[in-house]
FIZALUM-479681 format. One record per residue: residue in one letter; chain; y, x, z of N, C-alpha, C in turn. Coordinates in steps of 0.05 Angstrom, whole numbers, always signed. Example, Ala and Ser with C-alpha at 12.3 -4.5 7.8 and 13.67 -1.06 7.14 Angstrom:
<recs>
+---+---+--------+--------+--------+--------+--------+--------+--------+--------+--------+
! r ! c !   n_py !   n_px !   n_pz !  ca_py !  ca_px !  ca_pz !   c_py !   c_px !   c_pz !
+---+---+--------+--------+--------+--------+--------+--------+--------+--------+--------+
! A ! A !   -114 !   +264 !   +156 !    -90 !   +246 !   +156 !    -66 !   +264 !   +156 !
! S ! A !    -45 !   +257 !   +142 !    -21 !   +273 !   +143 !     +1 !   +258 !   +157 !
+---+---+--------+--------+--------+--------+--------+--------+--------+--------+--------+
</recs>
This chain:
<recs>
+---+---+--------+--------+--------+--------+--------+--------+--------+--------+--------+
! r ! c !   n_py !   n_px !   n_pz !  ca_py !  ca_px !  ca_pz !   c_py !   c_px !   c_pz !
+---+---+--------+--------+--------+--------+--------+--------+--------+--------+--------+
! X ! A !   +304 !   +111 !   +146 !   +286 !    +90 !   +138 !   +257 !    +98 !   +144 !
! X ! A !   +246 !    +79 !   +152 !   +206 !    +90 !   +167 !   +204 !    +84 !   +134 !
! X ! A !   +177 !    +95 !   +130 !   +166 !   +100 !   +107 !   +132 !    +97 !   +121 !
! X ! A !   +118 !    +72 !   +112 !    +92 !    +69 !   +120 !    +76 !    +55 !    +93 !
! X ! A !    +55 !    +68 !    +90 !    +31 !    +61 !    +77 !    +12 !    +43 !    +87 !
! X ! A !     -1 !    +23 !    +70 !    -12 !     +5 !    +74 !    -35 !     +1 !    +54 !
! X ! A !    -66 !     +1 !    +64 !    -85 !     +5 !    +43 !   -106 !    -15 !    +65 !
! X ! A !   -127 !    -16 !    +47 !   -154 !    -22 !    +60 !   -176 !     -5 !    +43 !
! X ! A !   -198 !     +2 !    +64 !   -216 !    +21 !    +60 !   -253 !    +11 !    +66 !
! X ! A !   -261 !    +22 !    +58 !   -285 !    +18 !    +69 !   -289 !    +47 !    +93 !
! X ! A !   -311 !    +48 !   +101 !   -317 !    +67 !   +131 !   -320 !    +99 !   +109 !
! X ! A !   -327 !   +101 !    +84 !   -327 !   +123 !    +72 !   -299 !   +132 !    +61 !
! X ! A !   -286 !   +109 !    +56 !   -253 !   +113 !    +42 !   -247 !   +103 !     +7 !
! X ! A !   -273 !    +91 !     +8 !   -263 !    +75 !    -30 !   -247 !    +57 !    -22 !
! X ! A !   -225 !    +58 !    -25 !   -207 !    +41 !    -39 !   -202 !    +28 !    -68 !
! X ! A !   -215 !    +37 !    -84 !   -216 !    +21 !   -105 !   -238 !    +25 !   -122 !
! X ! A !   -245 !     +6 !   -140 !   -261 !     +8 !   -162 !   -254 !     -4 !   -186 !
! X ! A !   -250 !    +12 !   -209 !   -236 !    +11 !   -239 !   -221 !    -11 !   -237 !
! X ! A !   -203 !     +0 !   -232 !   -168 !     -8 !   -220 !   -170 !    -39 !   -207 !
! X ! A !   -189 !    -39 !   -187 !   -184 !    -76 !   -172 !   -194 !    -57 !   -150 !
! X ! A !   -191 !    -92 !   -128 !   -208 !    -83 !   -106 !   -235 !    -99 !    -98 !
! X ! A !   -260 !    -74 !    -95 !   -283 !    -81 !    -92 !   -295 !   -102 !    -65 !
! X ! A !   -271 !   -115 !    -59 !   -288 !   -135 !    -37 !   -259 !   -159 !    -39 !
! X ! A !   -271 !   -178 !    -23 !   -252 !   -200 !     -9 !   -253 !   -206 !    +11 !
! X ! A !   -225 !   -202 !    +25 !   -223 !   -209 !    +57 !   -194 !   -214 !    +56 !
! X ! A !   -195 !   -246 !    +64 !   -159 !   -252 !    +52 !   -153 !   -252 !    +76 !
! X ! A !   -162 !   -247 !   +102 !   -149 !   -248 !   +119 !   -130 !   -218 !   +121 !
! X ! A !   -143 !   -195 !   +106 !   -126 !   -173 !   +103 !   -103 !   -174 !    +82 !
! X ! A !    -97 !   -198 !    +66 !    -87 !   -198 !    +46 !    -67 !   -212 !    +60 !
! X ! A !    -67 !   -228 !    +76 !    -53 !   -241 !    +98 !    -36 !   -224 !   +109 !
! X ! A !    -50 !   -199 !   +124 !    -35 !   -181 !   +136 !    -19 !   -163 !   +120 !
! X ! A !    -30 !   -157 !    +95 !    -11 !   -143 !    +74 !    +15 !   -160 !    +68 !
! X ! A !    +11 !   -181 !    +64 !    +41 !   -202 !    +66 !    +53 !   -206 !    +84 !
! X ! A !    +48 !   -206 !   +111 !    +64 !   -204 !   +123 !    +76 !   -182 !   +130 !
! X ! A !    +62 !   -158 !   +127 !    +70 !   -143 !   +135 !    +91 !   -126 !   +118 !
! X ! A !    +90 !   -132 !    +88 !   +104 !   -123 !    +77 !   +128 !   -135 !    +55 !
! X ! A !   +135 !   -159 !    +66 !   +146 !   -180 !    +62 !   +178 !   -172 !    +69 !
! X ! A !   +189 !   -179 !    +45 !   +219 !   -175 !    +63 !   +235 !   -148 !    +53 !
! X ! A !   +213 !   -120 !    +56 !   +206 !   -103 !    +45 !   +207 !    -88 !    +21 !
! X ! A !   +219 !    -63 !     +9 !   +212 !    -58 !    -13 !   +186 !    -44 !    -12 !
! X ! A !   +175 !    -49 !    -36 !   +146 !    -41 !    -40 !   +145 !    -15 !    -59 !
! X ! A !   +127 !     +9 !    -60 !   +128 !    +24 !    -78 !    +98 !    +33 !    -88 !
! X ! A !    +97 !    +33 !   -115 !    +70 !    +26 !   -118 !    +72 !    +48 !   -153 !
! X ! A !    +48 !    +55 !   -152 !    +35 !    +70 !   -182 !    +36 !    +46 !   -204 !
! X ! A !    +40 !    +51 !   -220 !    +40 !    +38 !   -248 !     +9 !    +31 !   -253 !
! X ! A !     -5 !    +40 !   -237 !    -31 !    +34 !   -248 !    -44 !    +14 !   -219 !
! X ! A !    -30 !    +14 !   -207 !    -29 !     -9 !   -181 !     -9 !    -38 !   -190 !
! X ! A !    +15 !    -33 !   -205 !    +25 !    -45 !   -221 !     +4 !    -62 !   -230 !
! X ! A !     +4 !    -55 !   -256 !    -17 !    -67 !   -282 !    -37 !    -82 !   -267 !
! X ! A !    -46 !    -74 !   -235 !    -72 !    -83 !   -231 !    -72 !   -117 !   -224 !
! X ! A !    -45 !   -113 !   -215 !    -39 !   -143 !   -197 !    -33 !   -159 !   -218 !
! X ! A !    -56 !   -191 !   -218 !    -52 !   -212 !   -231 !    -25 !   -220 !   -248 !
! X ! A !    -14 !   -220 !   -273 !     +9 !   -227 !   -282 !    +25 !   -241 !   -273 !
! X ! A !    +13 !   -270 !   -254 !    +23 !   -288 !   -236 !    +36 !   -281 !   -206 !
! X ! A !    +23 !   -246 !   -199 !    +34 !   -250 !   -181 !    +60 !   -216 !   -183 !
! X ! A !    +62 !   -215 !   -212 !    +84 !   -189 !   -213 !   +107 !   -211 !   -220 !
! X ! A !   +128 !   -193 !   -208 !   +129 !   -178 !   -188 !   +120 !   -185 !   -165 !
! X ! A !   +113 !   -170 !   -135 !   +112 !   -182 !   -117 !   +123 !   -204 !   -106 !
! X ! A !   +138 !   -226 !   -105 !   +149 !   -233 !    -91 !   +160 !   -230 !    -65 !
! X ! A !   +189 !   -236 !    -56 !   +206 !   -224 !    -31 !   +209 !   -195 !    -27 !
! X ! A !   +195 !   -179 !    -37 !   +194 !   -151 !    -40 !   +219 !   -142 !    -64 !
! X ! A !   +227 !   -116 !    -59 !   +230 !    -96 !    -73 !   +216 !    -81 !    -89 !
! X ! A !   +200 !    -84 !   -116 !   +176 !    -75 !   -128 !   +194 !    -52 !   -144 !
! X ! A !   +185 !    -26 !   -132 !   +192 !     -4 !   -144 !   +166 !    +17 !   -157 !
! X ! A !   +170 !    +19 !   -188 !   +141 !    +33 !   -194 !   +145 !    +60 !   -200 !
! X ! A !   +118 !    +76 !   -196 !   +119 !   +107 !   -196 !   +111 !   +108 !   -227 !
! X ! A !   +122 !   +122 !   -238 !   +115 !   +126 !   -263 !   +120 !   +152 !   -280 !
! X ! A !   +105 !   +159 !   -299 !   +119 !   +197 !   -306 !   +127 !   +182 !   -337 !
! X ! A !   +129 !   +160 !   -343 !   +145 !   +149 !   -374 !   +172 !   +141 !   -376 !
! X ! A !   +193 !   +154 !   -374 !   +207 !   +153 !   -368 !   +216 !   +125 !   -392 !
! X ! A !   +200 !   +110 !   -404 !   +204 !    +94 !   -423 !   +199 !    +61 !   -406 !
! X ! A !   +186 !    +62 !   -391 !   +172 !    +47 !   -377 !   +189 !    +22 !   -368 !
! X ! A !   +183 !     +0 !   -377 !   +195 !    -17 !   -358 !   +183 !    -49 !   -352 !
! X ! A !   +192 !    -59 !   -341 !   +164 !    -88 !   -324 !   +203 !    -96 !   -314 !
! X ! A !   +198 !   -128 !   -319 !   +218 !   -145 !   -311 !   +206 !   -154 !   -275 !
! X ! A !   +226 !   -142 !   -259 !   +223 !   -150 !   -238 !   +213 !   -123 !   -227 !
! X ! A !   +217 !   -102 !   -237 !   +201 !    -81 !   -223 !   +222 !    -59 !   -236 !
! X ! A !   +233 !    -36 !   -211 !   +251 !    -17 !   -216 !   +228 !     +7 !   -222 !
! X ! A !   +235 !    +26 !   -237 !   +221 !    +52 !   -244 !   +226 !    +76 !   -233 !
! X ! A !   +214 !    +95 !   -220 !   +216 !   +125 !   -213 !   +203 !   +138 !   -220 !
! X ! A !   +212 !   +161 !   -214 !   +195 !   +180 !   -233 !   +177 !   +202 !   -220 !
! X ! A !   +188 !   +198 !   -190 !   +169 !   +202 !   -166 !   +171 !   +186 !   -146 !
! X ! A !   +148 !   +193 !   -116 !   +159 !   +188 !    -97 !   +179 !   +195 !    -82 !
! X ! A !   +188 !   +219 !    -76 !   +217 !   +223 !    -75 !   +240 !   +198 !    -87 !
! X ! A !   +242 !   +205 !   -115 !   +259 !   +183 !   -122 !   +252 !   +155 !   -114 !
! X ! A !   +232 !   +141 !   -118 !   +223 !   +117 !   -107 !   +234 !   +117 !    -81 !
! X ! A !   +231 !   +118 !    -63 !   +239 !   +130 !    -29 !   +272 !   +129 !    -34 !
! X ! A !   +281 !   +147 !    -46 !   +307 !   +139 !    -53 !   +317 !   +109 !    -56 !
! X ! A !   +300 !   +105 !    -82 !   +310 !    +77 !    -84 !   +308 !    +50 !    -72 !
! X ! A !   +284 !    +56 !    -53 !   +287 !    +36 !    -26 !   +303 !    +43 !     -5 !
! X ! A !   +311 !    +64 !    -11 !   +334 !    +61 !    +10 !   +353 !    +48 !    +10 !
! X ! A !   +368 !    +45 !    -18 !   +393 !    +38 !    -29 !   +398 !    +10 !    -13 !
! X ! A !   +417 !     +2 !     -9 !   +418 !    -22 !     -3 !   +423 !    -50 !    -31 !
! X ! A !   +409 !    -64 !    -25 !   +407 !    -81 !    -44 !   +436 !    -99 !    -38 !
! X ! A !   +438 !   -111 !    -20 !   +459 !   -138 !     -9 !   +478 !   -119 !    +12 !
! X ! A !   +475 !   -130 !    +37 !   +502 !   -122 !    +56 !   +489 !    -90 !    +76 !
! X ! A !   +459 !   -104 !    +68 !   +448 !    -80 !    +89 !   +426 !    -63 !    +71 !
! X ! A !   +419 !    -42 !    +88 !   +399 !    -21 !    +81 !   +374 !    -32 !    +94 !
! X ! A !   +348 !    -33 !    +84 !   +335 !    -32 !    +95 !   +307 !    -14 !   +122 !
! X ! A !   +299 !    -22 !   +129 !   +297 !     -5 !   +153 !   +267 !     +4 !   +145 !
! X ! A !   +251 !     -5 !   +127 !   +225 !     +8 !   +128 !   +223 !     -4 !    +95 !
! X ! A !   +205 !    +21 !    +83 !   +194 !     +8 !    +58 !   +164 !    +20 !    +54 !
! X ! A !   +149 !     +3 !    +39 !   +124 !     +7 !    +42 !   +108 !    +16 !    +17 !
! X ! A !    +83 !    +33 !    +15 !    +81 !    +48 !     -3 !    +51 !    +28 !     -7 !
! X ! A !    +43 !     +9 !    -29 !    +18 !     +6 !    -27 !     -9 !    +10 !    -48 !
! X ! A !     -1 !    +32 !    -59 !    -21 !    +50 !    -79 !     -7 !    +54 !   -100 !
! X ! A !    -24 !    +71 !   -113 !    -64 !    +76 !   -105 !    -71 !   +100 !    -96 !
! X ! A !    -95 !   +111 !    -98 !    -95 !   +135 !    -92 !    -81 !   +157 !    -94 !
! X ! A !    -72 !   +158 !   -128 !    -56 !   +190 !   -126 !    -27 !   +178 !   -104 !
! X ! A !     -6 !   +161 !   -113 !    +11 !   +152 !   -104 !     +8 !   +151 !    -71 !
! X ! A !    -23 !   +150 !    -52 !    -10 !   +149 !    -26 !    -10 !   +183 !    -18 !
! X ! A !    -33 !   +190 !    -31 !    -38 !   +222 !    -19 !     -5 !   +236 !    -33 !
! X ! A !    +12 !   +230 !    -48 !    +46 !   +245 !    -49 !    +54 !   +230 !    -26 !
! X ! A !    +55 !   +201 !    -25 !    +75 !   +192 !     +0 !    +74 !   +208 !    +31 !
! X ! A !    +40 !   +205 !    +34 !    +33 !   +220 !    +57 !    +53 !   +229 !    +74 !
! X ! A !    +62 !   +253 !    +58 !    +80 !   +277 !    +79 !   +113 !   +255 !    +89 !
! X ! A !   +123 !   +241 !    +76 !   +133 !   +218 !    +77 !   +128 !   +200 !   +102 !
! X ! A !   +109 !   +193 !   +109 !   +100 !   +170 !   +123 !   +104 !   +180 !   +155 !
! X ! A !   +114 !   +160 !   +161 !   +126 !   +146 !   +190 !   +100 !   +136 !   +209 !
! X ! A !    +87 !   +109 !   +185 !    +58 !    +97 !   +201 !    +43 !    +89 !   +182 !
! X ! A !    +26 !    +85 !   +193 !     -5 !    +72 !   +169 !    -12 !    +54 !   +175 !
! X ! A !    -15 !    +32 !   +165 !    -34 !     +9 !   +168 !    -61 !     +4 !   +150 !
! X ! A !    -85 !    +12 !   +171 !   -103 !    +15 !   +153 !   -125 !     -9 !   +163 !
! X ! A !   -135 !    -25 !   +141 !   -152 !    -42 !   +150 !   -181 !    -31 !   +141 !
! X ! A !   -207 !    -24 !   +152 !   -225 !    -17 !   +148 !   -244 !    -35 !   +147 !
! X ! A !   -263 !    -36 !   +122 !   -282 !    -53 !   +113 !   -303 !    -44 !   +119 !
! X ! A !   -326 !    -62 !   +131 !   -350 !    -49 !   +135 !   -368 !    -68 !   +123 !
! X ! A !   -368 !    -41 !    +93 !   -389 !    -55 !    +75 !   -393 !    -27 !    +62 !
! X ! A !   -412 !    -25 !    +51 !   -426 !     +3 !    +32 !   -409 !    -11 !    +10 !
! X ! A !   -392 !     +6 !     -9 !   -377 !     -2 !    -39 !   -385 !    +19 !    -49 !
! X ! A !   -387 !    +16 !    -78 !   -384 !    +44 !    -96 !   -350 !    +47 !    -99 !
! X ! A !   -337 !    +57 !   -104 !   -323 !    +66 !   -114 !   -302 !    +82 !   -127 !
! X ! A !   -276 !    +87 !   -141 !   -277 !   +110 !   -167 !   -245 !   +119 !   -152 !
! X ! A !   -238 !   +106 !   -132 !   -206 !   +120 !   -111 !   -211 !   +113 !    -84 !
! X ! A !   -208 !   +141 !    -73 !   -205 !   +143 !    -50 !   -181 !   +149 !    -26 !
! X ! A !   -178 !   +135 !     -5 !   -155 !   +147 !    +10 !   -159 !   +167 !    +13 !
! X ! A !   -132 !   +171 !    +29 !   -117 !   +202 !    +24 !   -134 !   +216 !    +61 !
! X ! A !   -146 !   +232 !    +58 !   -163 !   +248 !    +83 !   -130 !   +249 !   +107 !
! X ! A !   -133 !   +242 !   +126 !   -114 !   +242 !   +155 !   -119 !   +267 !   +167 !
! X ! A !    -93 !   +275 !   +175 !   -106 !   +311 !   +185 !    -96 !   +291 !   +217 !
! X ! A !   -102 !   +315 !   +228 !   -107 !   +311 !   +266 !    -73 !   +304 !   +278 !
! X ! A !    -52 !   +304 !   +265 !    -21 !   +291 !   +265 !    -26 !   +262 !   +276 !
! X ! A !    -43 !   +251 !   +263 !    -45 !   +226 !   +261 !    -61 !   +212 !   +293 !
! X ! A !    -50 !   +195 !   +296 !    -66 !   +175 !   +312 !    -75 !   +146 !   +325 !
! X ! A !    -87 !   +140 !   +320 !    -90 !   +102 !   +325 !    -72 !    +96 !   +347 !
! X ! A !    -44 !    +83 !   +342 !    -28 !    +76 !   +352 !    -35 !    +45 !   +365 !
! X ! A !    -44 !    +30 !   +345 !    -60 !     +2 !   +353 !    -90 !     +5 !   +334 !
! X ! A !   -107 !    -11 !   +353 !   -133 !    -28 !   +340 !   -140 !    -51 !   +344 !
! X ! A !   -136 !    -70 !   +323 !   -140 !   -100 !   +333 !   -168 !    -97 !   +331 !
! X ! A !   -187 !    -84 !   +331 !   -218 !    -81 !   +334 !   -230 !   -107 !   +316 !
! X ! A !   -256 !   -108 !   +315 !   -274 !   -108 !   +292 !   -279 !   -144 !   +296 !
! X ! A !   -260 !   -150 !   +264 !   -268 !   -184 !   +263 !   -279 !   -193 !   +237 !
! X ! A !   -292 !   -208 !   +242 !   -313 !   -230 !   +223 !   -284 !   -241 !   +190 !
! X ! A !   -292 !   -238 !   +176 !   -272 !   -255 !   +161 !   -282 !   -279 !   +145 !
! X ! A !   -273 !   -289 !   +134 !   -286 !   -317 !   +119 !   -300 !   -318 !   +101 !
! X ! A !   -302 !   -288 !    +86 !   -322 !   -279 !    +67 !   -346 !   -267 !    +70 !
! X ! A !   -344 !   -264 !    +96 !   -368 !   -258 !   +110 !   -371 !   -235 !   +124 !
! X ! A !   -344 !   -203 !   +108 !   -347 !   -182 !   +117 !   -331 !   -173 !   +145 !
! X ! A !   -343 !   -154 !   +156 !   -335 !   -144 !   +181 !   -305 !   -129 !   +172 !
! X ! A !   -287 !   -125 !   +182 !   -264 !   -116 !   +183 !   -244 !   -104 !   +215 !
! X ! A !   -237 !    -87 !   +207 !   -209 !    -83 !   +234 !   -191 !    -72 !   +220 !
! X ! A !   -162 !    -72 !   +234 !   -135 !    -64 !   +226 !   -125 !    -49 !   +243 !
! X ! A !   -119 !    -20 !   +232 !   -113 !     -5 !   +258 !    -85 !     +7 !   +243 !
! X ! A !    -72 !    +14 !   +268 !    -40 !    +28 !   +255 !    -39 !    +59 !   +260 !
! X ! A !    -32 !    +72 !   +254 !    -26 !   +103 !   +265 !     -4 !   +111 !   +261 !
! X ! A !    +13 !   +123 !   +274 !    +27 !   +142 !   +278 !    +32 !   +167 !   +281 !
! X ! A !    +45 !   +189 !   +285 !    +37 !   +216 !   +289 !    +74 !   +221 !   +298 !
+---+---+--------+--------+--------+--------+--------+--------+--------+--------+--------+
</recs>
């Protein structure tokens, strides 16, 4: 099974600010759905909690959460107790088949464990100065821009690109 991470950043690497995200660009929110649609998803309990009540669980996804409470539980959302196990549990097959990729989409501590894990990255980069309190996980030289859809305008006004890597 590929195992790929999926985040958006600014040009410094905040990814988040006190558990949301500090900008809007739905056209990346666009690409997060499609891209991870279909998909099991594996995500921190504190990436959990963050997403609107209306939209937990993910929908069409597999919503599997990382969690160290072994008490923990959310209707519509399976629990692990790492990424290892999470990874496991997207593997499993749900129906007739296994699936072929599952996707890891925060937060910080949760992508820097997947890391050693990961297959590809889909990183969409924001170009705007943010403050903020999580950062992606630093890419050692393994890695490399496999695609760049290069630098587009979005409807909110900010500059953006979506690039994939591989290694």
């Amino acid at each position: 099974m590929n195992v790929g991470l999926i985040w958006a950043q600014t040009l410094d690497g905040v990814i988040g600010a006190d558990n949301a995200i500090p900008w809007r660009v739905p056209e990346d929110m666009a690409h997060f759905k499609a891209t991870t649609l279909g998909h099991p998803v594996v995500m921190g309990r504190r990436t959990w909690d963050s997403l609107p009540p209306r939209f937990r669980p993910l929908s069409g996804r597999r919503n599997i959460v990382v969690t160290r409470d072994p008490r923990w539980v959310a209707e519509g959302a399976e629990r692990a107790g790492s990424i290892a196990e999470a990874l496991e549990l997207a593997a499993e097959p749900l129906k007739s088949t296994a699936p072929t990729a599952a996707w890891v989409i925060g937060g910080g501590e949760i992508y820097r464990a997947a890391l050693e894990y990961a297959t590809t990255l889909s990183v969409t980069e924001i170009d705007s100065p943010v403050s903020g309190d999580v950062y992606a996980p630093v890419l050692g030289p393994t890695w490399k821009v496999a695609e760049d859809k290069g630098w587009q305008s979005s409807t909110s006004g900010l500059r953006y690109r979506i690039r994939r890597y591989t290694r």
